[in-house]
MMTF fields as JSON, N, C-alpha, C and O atoms, coordinates in Angstrom:
{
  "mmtfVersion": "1.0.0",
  "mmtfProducer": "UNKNOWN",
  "numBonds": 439,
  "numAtoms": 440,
  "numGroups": 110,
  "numChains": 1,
  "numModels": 1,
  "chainsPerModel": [1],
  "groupsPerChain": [110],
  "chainIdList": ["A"],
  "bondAtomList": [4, 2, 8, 6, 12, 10, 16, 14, 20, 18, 24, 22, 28, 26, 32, 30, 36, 34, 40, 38, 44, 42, 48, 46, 52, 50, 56, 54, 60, 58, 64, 62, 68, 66, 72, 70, 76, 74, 80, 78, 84, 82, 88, 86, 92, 90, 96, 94, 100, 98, 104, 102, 108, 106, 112, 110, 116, 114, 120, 118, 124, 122, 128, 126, 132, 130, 136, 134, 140, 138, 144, 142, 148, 146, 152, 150, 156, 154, 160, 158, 164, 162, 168, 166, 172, 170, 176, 174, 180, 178, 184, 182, 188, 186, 192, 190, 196, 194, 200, 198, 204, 202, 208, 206, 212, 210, 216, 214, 220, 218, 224, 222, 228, 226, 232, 230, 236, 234, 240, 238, 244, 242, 248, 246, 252, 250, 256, 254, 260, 258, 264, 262, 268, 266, 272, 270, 276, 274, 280, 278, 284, 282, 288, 286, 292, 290, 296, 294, 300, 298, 304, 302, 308, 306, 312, 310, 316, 314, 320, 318, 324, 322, 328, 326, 332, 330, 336, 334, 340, 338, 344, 342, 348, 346, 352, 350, 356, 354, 360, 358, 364, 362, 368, 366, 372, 370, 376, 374, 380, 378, 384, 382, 388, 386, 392, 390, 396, 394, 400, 398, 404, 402, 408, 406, 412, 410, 416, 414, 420, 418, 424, 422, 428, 426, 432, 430, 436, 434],
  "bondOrderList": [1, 1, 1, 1, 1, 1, 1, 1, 1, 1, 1, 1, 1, 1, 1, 1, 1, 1, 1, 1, 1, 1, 1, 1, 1, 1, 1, 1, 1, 1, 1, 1, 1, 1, 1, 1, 1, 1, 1, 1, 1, 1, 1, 1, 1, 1, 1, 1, 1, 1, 1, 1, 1, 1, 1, 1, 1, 1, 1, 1, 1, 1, 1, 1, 1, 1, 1, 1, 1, 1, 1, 1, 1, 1, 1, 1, 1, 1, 1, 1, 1, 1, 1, 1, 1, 1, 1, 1, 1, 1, 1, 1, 1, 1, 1, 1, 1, 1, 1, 1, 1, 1, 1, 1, 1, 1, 1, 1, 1],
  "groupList": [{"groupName": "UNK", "atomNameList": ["N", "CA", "C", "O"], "elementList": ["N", "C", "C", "O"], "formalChargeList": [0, 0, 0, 0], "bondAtomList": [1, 0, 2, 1, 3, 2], "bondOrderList": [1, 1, 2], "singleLetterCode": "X", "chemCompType": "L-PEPTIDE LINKING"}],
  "groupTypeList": [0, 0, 0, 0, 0, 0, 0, 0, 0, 0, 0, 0, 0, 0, 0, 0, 0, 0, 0, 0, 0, 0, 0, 0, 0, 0, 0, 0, 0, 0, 0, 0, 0, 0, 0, 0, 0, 0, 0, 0, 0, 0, 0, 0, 0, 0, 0, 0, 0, 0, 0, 0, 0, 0, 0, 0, 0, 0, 0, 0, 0, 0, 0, 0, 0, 0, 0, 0, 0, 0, 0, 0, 0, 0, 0, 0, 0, 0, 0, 0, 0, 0, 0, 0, 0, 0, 0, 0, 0, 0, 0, 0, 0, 0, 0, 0, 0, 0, 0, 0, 0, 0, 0, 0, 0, 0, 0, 0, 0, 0],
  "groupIdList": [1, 2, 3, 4, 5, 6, 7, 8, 9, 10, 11, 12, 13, 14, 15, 16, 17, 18, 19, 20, 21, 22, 23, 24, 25, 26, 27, 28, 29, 30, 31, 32, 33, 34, 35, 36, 37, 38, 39, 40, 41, 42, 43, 44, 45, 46, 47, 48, 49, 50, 51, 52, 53, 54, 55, 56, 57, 58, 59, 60, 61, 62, 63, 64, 65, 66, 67, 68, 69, 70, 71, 72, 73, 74, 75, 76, 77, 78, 79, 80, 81, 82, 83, 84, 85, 86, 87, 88, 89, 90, 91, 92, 93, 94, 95, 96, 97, 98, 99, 100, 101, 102, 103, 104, 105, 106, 107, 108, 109, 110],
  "secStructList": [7, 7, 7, 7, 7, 7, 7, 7, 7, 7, 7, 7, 7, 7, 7, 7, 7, 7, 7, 7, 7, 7, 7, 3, 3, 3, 3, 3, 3, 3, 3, 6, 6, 3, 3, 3, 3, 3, 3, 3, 7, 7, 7, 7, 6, 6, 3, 3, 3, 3, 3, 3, 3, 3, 3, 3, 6, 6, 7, 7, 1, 7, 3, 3, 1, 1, 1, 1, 7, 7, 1, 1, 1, 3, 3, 3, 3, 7, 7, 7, 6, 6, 7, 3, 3, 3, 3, 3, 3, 3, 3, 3, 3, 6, 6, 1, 7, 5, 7, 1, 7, 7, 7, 7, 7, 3, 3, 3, 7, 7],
  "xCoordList": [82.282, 82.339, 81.721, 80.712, 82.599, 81.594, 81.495, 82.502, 80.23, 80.088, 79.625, 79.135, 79.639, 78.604, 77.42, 76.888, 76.968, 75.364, 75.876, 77.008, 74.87, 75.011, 75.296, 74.964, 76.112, 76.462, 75.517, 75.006, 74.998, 73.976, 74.274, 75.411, 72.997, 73.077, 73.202, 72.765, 73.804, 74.436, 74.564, 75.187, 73.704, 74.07, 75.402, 75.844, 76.728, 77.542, 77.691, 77.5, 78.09, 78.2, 80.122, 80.941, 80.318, 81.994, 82.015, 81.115, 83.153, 83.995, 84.83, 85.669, 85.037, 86.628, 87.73, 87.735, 88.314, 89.724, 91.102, 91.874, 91.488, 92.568, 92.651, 91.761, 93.661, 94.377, 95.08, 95.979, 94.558, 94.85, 96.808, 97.611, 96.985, 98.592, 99.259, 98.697, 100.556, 100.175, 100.977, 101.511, 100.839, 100.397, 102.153, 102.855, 102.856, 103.773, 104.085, 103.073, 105.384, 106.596, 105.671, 105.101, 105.454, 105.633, 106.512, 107.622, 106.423, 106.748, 106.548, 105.384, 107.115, 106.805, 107.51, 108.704, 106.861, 107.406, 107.001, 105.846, 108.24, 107.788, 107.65, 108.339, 107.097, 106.875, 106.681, 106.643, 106.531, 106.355, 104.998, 103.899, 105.103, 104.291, 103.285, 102.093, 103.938, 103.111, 104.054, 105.233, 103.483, 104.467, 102.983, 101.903, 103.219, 102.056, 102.749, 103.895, 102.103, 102.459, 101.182, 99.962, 102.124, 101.646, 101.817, 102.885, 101.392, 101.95, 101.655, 101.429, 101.55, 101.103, 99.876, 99.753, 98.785, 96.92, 97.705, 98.671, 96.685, 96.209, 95.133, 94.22, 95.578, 95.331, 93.954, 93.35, 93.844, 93.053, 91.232, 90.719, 90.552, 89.723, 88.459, 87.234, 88.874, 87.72, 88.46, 87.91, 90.014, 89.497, 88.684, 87.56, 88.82, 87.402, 88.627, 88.105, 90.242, 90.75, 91.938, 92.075, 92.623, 94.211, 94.028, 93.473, 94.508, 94.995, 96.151, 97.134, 96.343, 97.572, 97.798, 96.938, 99.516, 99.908, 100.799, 101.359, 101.222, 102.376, 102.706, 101.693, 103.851, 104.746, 105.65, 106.456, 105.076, 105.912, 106.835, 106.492, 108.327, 109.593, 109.142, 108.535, 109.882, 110.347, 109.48, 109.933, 107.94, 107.14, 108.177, 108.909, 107.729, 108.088, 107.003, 107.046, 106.027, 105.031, 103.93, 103.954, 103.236, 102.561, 101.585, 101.315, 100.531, 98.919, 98.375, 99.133, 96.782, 96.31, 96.283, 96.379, 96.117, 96.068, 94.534, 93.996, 94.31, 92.863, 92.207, 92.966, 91.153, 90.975, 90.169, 90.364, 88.94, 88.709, 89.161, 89.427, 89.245, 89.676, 89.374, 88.248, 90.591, 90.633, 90.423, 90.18, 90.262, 89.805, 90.838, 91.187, 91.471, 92.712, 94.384, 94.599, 95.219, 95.849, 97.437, 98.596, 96.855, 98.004, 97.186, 96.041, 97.503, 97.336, 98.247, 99.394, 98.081, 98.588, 98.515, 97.384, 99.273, 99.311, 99.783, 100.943, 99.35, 99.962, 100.588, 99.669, 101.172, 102.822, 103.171, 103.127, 103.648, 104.527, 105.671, 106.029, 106.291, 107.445, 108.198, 108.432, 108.976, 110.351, 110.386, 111.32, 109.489, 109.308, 109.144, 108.043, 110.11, 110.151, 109.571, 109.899, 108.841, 107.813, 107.994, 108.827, 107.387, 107.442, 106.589, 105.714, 106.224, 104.902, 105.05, 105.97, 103.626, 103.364, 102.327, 101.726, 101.604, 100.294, 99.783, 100.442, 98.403, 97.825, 96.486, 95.696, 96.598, 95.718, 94.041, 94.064, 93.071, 92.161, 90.975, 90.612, 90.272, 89.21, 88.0, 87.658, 87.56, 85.656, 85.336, 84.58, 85.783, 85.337, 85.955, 85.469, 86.645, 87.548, 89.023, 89.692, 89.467, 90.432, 91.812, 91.746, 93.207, 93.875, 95.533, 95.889, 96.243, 97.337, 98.5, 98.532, 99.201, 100.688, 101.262, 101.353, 101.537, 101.894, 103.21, 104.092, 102.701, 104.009, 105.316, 105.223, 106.443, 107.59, 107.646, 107.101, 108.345, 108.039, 109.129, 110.19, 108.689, 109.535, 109.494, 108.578, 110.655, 110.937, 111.246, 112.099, 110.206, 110.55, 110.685, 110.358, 111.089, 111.353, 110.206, 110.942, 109.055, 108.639, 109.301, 109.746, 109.282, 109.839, 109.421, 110.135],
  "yCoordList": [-17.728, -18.914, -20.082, -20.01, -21.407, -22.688, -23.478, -24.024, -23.904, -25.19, -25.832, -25.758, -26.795, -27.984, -28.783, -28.196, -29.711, -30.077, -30.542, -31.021, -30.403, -31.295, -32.866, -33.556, -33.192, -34.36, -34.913, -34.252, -36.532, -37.55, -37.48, -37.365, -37.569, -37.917, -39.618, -40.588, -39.694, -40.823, -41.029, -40.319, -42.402, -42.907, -43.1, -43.285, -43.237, -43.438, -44.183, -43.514, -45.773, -46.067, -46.097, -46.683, -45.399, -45.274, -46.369, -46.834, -46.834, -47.924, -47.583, -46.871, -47.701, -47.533, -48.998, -50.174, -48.397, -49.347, -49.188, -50.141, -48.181, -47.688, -48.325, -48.293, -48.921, -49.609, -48.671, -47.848, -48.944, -48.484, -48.441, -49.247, -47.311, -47.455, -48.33, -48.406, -49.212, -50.056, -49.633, -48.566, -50.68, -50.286, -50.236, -50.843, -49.442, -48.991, -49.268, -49.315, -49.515, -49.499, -50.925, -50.73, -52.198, -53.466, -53.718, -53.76, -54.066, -54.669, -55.937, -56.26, -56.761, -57.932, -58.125, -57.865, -58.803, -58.957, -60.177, -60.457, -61.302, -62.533, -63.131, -62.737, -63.639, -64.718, -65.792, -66.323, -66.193, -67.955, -68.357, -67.954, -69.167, -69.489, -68.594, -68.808, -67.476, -66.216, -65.474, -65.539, -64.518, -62.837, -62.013, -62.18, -61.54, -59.896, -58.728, -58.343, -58.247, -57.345, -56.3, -56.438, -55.167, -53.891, -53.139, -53.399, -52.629, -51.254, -49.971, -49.84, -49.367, -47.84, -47.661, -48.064, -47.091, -47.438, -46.425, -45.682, -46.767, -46.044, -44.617, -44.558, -43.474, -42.686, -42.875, -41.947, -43.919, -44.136, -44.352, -45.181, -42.498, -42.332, -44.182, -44.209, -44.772, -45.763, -47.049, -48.125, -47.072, -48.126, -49.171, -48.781, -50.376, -50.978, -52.013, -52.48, -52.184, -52.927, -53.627, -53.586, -54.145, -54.869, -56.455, -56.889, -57.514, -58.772, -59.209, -58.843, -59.845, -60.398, -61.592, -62.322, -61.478, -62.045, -62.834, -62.252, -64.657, -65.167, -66.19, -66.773, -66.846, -67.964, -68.417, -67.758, -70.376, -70.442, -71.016, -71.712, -71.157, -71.836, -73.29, -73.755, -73.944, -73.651, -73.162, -73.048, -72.81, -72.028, -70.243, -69.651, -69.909, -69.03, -68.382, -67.162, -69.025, -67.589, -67.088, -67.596, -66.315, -65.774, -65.886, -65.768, -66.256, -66.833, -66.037, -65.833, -65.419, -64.776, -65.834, -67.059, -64.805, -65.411, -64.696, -64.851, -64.184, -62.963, -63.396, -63.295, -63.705, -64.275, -62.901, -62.452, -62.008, -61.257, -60.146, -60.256, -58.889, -57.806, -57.207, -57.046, -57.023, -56.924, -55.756, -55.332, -54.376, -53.482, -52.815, -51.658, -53.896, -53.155, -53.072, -53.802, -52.307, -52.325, -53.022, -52.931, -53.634, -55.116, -56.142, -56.075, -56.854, -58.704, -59.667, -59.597, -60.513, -61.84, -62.757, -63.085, -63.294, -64.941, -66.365, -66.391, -66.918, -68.072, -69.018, -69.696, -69.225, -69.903, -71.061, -71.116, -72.413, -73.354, -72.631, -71.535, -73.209, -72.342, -72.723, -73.91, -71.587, -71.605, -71.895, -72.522, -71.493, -71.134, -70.202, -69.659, -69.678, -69.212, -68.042, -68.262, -66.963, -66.901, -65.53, -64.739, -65.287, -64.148, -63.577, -64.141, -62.308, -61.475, -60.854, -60.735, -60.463, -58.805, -58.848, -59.913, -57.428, -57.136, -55.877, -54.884, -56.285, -55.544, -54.623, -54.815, -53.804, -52.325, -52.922, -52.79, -53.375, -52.898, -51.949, -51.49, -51.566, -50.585, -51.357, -52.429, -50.314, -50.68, -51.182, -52.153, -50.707, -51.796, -53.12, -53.97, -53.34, -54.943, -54.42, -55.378, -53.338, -52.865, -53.432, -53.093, -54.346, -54.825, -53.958, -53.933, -53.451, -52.669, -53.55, -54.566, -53.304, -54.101, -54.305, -53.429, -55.834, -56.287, -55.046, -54.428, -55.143, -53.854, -54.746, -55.827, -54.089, -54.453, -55.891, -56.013, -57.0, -58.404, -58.173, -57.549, -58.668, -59.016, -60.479, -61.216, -60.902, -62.355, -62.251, -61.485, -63.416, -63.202, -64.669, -65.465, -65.047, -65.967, -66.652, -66.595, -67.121, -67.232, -68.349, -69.426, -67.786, -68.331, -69.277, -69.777],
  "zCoordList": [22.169, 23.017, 22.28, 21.577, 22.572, 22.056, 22.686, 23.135, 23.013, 24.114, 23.644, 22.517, 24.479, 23.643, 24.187, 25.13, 23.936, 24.942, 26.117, 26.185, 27.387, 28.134, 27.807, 26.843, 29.099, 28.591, 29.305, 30.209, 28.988, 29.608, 30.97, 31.426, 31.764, 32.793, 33.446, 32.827, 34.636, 34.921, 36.331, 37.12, 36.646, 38.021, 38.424, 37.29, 39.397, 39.131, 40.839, 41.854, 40.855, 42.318, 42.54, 41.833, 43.542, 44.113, 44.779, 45.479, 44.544, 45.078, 45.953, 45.402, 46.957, 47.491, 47.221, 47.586, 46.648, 46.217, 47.148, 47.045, 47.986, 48.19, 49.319, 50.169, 49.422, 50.857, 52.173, 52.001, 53.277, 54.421, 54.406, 53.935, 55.039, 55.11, 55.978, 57.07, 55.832, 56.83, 58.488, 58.791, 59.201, 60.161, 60.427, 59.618, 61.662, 61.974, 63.315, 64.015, 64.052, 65.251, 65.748, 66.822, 65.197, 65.41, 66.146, 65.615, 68.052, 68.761, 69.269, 69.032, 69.83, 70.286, 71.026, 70.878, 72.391, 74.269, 74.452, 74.773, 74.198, 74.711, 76.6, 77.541, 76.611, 78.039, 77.694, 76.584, 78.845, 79.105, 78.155, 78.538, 76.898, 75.792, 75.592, 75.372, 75.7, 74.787, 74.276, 74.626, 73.185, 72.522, 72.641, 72.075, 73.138, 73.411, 72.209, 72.44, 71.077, 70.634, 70.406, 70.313, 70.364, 69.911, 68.709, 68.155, 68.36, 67.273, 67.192, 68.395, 66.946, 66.451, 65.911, 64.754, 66.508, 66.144, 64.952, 65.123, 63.324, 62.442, 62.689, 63.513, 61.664, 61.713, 60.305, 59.767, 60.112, 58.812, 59.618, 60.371, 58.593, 59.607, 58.614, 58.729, 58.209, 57.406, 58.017, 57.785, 59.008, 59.861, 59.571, 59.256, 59.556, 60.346, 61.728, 62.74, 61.449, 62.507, 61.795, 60.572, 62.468, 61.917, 61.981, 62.99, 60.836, 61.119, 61.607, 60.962, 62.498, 63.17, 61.876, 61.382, 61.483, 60.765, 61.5, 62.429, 61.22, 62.184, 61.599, 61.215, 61.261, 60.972, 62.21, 62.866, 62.372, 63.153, 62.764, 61.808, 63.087, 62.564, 62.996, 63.961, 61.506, 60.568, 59.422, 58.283, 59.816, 58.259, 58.053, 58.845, 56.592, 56.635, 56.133, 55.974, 55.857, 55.115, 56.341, 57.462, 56.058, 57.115, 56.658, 55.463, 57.96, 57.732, 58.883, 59.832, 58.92, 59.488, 61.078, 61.158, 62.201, 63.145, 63.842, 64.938, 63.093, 63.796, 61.767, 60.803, 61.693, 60.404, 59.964, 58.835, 61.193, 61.174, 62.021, 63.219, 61.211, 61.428, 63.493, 63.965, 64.234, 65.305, 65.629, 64.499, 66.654, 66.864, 67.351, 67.117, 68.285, 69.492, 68.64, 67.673, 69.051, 68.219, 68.781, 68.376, 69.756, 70.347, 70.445, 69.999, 70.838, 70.564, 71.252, 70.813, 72.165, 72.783, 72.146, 71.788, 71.868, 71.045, 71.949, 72.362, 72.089, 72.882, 72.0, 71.538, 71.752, 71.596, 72.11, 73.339, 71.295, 72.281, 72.983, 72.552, 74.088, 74.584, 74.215, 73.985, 74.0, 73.188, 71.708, 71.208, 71.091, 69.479, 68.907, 68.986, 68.152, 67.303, 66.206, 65.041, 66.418, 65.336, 64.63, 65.071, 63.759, 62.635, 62.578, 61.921, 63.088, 63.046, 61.681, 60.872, 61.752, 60.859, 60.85, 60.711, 61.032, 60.933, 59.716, 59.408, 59.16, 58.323, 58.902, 59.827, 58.142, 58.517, 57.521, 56.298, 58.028, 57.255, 57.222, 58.305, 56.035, 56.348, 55.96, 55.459, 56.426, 56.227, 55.084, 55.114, 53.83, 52.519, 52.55, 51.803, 53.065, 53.311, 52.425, 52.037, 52.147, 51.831, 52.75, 53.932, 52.328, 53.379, 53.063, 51.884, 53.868, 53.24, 53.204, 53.899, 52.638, 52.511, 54.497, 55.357, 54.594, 55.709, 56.215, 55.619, 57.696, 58.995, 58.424, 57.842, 58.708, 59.004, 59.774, 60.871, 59.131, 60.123, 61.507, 61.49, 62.32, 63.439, 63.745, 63.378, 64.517, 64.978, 66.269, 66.716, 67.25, 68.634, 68.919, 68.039, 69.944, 70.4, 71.865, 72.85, 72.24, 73.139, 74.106, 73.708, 75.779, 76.606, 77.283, 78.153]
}
C-alpha cells in the first residue's frame, strides 16, 4: 500500500449558490382594477418566499412588484381598469438565491 501525508487542515465556509426551482401553474383572475393571482407553493425546504413580477402595457419588461420576498403564495395587485398586464413570479431562498421567472401570463383587469 502507498499513501501519502495527511493533507492540511482547513477552515472551509459553504456558500449556497443554487437557485430555488421556479415557481409553477401561474394563474391570474381579473376584477374590477385588480388581478388576484396564485400559483403552486414551492416544495423548496430553504424557501425564504416569491417576488411578484409585472409589466404594464405598453412596458414589456418585468419589474418587481413585492421588492421583498412575500410568504403567501398568491397576491392581489390593484391595477388601472382595464389594463393590460404581464405577470411572473420568482421563487426565492433564504440565502437571497432568486430562480428563473414562472411561466408569464397576460390578464386583462376589469
Amino acid at each position: 500500500r502507498i499513501e501519502s501525508g495527511a493533507s492540511p487542515r482547513q477552515c472551509v465556509t459553504l456558500h449556497d449558490t443554487f437557485a430555488p426551482a421556479p415557481p409553477q401553474g401561474l394563474v391570474g383572475v381579473p376584477a374590477a382594477g385588480a388581478i388576484s393571482l396564485i400559483w403552486t407553493a414551492s416544495t423548496e425546504r430553504d424557501l425564504a418566499g416569491y417576488r411578484v413580477l409585472r409589466a404594464v402595457a405598453p412596458a414589456t419588461d418585468l419589474v418587481p412588484v413585492t421588492p421583498d420576498p412575500i410568504a403567501d403564495n398568491n397576491f392581489r395587485d390593484t391595477v388601472p381598469a382595464g389594463a393590460r398586464v404581464t405577470y411572473a413570479v420568482e421563487a426565492v431562498d433564504k440565502a437571497g438565491n432568486r430562480s428563473a421567472p414562472s411561466e408569464r401570463i397576460v390578464e386583462n383587469a376589469r
